[in-house]
N, CA, C and O atoms as a GROMACS GRO file, in nm:
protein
  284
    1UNK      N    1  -3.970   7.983   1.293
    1UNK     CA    2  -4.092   7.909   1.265
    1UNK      C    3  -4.058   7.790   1.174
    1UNK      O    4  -3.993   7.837   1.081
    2UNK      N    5  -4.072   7.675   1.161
    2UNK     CA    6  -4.098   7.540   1.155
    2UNK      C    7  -4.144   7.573   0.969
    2UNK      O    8  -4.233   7.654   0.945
    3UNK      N    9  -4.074   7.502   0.860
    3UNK     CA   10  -4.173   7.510   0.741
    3UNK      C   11  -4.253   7.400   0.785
    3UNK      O   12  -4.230   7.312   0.869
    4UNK      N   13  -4.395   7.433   0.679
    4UNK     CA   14  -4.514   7.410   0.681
    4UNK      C   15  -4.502   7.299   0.530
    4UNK      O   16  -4.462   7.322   0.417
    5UNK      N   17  -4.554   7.186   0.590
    5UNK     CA   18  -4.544   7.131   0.466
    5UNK      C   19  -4.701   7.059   0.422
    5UNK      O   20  -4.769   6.998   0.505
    6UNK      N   21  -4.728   7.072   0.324
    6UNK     CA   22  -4.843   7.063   0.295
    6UNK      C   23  -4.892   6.958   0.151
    6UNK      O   24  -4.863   6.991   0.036
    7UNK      N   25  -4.948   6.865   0.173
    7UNK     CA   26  -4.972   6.808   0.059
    7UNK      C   27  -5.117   6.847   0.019
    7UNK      O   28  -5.224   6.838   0.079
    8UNK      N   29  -5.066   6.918  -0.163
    8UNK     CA   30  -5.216   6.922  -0.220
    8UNK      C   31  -5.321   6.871  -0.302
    8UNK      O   32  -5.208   6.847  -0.346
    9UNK      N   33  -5.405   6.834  -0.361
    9UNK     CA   34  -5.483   6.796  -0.483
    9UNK      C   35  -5.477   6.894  -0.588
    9UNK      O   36  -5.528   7.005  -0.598
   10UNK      N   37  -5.384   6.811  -0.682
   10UNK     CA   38  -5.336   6.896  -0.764
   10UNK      C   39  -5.296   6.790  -0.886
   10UNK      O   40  -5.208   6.712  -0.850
   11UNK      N   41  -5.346   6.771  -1.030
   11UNK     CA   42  -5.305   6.689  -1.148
   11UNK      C   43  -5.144   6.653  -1.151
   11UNK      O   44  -5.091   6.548  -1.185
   12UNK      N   45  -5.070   6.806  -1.092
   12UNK     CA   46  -4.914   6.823  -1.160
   12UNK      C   47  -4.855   6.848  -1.003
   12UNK      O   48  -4.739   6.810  -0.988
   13UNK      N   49  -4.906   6.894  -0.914
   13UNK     CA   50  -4.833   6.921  -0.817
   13UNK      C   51  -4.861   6.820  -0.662
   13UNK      O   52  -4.971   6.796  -0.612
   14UNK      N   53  -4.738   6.778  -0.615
   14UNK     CA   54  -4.758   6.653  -0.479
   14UNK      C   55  -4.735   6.699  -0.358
   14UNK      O   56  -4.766   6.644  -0.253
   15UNK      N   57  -4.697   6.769  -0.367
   15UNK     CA   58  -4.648   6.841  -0.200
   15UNK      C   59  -4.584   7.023  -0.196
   15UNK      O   60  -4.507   7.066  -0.282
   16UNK      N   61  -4.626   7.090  -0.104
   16UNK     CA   62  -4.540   7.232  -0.056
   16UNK      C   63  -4.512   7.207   0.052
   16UNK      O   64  -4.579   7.144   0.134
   17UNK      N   65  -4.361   7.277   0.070
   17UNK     CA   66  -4.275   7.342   0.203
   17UNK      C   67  -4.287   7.452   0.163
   17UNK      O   68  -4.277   7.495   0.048
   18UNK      N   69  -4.311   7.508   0.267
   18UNK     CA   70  -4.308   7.655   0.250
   18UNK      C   71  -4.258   7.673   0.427
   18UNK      O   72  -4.301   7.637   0.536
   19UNK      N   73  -4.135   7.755   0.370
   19UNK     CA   74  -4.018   7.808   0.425
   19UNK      C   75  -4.079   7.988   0.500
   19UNK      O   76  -4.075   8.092   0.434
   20UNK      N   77  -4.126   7.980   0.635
   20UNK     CA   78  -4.119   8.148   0.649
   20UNK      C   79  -4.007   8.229   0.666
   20UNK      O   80  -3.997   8.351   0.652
   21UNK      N   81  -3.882   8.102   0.713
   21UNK     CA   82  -3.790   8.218   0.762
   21UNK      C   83  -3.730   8.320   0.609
   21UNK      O   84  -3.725   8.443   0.602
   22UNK      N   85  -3.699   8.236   0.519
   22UNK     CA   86  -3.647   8.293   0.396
   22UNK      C   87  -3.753   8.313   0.268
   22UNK      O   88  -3.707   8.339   0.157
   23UNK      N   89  -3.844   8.304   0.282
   23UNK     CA   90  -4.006   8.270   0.210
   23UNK      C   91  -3.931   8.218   0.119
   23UNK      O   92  -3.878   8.291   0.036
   24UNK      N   93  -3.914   8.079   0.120
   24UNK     CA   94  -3.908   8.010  -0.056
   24UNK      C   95  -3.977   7.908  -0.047
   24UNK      O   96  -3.957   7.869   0.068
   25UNK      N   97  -4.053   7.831  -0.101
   25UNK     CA   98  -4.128   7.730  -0.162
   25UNK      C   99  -4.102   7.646  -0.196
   25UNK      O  100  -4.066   7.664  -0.312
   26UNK      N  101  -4.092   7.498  -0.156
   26UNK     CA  102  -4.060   7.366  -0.249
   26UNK      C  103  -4.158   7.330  -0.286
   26UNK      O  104  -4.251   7.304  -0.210
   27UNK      N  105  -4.162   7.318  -0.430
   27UNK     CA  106  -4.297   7.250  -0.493
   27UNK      C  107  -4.216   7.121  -0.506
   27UNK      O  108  -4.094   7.126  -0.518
   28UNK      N  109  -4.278   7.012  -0.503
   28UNK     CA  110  -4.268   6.872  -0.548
   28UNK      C  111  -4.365   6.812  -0.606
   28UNK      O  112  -4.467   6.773  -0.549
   29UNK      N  113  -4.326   6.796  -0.783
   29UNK     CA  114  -4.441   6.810  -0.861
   29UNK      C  115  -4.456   6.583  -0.856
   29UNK      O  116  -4.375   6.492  -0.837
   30UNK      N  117  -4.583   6.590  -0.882
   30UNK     CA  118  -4.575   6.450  -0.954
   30UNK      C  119  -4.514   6.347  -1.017
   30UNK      O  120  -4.505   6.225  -1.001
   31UNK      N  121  -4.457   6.464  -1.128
   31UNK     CA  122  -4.284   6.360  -1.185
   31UNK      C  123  -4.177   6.319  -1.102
   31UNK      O  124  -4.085   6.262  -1.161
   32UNK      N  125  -4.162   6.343  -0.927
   32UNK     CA  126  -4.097   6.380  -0.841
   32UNK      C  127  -3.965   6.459  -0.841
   32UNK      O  128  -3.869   6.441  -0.766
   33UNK      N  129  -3.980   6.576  -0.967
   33UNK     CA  130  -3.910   6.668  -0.970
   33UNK      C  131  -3.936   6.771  -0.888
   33UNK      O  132  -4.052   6.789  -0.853
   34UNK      N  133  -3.840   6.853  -0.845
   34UNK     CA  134  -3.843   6.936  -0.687
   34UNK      C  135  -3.750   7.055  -0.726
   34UNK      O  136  -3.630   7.046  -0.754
   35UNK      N  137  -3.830   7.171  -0.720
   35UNK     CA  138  -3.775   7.298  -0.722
   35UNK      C  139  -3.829   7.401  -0.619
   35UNK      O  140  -3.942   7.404  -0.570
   36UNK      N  141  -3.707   7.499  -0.593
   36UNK     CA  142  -3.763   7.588  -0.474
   36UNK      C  143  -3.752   7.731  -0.553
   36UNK      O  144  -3.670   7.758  -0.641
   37UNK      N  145  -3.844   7.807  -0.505
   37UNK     CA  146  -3.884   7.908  -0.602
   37UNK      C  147  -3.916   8.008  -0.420
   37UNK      O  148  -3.980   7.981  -0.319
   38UNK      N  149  -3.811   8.151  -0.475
   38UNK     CA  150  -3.758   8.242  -0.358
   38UNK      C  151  -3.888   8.324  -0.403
   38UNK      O  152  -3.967   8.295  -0.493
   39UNK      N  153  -3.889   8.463  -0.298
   39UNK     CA  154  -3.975   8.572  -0.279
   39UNK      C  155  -4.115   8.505  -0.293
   39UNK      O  156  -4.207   8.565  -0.348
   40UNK      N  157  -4.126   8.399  -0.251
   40UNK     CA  158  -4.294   8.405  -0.221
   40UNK      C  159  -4.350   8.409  -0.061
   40UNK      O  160  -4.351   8.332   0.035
   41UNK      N  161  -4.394   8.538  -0.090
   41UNK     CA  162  -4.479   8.563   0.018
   41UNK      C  163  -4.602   8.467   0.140
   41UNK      O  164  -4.662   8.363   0.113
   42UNK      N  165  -4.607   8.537   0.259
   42UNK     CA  166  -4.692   8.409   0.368
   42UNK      C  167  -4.834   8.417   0.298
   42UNK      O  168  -4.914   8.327   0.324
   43UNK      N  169  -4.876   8.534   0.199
   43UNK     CA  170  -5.016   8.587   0.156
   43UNK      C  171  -5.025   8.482   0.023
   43UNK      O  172  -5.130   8.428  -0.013
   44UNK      N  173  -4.913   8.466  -0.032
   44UNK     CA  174  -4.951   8.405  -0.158
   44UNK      C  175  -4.932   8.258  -0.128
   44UNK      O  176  -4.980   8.196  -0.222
   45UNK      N  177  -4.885   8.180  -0.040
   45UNK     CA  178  -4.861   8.081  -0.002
   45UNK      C  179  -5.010   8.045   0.088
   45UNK      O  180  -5.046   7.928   0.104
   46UNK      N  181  -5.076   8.146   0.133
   46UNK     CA  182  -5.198   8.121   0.168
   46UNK      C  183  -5.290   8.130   0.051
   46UNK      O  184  -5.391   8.062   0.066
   47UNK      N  185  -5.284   8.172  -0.023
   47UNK     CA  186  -5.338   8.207  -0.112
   47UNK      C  187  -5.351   8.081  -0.244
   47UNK      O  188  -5.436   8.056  -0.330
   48UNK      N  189  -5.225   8.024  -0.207
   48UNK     CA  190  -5.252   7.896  -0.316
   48UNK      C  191  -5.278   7.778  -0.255
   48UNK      O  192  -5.299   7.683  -0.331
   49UNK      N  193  -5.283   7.755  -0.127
   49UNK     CA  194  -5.309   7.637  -0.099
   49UNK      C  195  -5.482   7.690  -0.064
   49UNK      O  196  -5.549   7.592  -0.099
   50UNK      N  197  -5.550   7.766  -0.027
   50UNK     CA  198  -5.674   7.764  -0.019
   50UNK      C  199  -5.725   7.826  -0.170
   50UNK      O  200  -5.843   7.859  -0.167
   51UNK      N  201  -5.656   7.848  -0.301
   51UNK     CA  202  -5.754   7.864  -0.403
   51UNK      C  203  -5.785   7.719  -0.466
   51UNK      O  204  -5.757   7.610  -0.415
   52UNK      N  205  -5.850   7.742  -0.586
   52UNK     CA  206  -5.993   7.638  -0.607
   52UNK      C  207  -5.862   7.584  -0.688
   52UNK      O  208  -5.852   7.466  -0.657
   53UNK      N  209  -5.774   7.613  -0.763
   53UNK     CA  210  -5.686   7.535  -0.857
   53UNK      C  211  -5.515   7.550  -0.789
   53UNK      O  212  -5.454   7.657  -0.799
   54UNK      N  213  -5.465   7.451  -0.735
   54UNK     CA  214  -5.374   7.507  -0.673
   54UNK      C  215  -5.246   7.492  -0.807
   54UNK      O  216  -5.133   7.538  -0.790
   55UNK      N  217  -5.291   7.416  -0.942
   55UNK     CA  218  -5.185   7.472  -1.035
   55UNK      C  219  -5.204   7.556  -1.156
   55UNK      O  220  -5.130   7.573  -1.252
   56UNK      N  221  -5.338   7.614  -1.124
   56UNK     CA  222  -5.332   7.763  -1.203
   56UNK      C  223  -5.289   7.875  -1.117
   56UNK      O  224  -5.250   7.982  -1.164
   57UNK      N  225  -5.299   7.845  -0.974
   57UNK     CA  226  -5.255   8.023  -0.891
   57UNK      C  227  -5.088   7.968  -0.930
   57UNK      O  228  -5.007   8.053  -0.968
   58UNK      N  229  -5.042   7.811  -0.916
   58UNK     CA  230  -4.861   7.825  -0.914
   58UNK      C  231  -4.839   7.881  -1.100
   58UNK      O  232  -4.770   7.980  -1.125
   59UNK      N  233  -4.888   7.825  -1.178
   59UNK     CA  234  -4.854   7.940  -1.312
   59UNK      C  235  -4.918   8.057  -1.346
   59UNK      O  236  -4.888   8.132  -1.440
   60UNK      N  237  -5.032   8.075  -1.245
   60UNK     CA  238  -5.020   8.251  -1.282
   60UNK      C  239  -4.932   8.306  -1.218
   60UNK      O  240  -4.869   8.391  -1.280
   61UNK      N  241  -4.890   8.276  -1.060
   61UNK     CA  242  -4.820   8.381  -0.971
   61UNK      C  243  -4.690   8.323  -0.937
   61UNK      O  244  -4.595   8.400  -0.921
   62UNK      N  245  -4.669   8.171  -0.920
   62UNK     CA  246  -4.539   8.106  -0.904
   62UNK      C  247  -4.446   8.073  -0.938
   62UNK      O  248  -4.354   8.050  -0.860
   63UNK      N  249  -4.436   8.058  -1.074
   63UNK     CA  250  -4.386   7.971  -1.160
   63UNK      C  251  -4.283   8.108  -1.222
   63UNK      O  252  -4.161   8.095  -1.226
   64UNK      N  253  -4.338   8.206  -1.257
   64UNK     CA  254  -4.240   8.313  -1.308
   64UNK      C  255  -4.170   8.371  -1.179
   64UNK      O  256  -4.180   8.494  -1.186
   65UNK      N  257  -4.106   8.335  -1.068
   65UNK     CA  258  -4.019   8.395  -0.956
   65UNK      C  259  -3.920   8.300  -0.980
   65UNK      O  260  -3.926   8.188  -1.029
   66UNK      N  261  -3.797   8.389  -0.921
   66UNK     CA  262  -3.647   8.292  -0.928
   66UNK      C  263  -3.700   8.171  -0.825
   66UNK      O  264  -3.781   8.158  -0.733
   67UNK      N  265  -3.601   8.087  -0.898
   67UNK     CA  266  -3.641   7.937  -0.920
   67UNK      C  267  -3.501   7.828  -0.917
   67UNK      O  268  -3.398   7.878  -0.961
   68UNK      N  269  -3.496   7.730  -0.884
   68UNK     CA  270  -3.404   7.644  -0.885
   68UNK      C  271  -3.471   7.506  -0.837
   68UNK      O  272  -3.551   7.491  -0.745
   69UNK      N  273  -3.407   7.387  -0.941
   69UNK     CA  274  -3.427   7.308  -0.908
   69UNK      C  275  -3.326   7.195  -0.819
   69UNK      O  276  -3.204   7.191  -0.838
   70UNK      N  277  -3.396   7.107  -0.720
   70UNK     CA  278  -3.300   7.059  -0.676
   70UNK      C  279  -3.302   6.901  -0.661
   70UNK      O  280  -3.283   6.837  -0.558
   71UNK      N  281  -3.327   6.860  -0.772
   71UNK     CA  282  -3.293   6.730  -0.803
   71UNK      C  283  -3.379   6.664  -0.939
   71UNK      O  284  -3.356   6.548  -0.975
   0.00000   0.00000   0.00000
């Protein structure tokens, strides 16, 4: 399956890939710093692009999973 890339309305955050084959996540925040953050699920990846704050669900539920930045 194809990642899904998604741009959101968000103060701090500019864009998600979200990866199904390996579930990891590229956030690409505003500062155009870019980190991919592993074990996130297709539920929570649905889950943050349809909640009401998409950068309070990434620091309640995202932000603490292994993480790497890549650039």
């Amino acid at each position: 399956m194809e990642p899904e890339f998604v741009p959101v309305d968000s103060s701090m955050i500019k864009n998600l890939l979200y990866n199904h084959d390996d579930s990891s996540l590229l956030v690409e925040f505003k500062n155009n710093s870019r980190y991919i953050y592993q074990d996130v699920t297709k539920q929570m990846f649905k889950e943050m692009i349809e909640s009401e704050s998409v950068g309070k669900y990434f620091h309640a539920n995202i932000k603490k999973l292994p993480n790497e930045r890549i650039n």
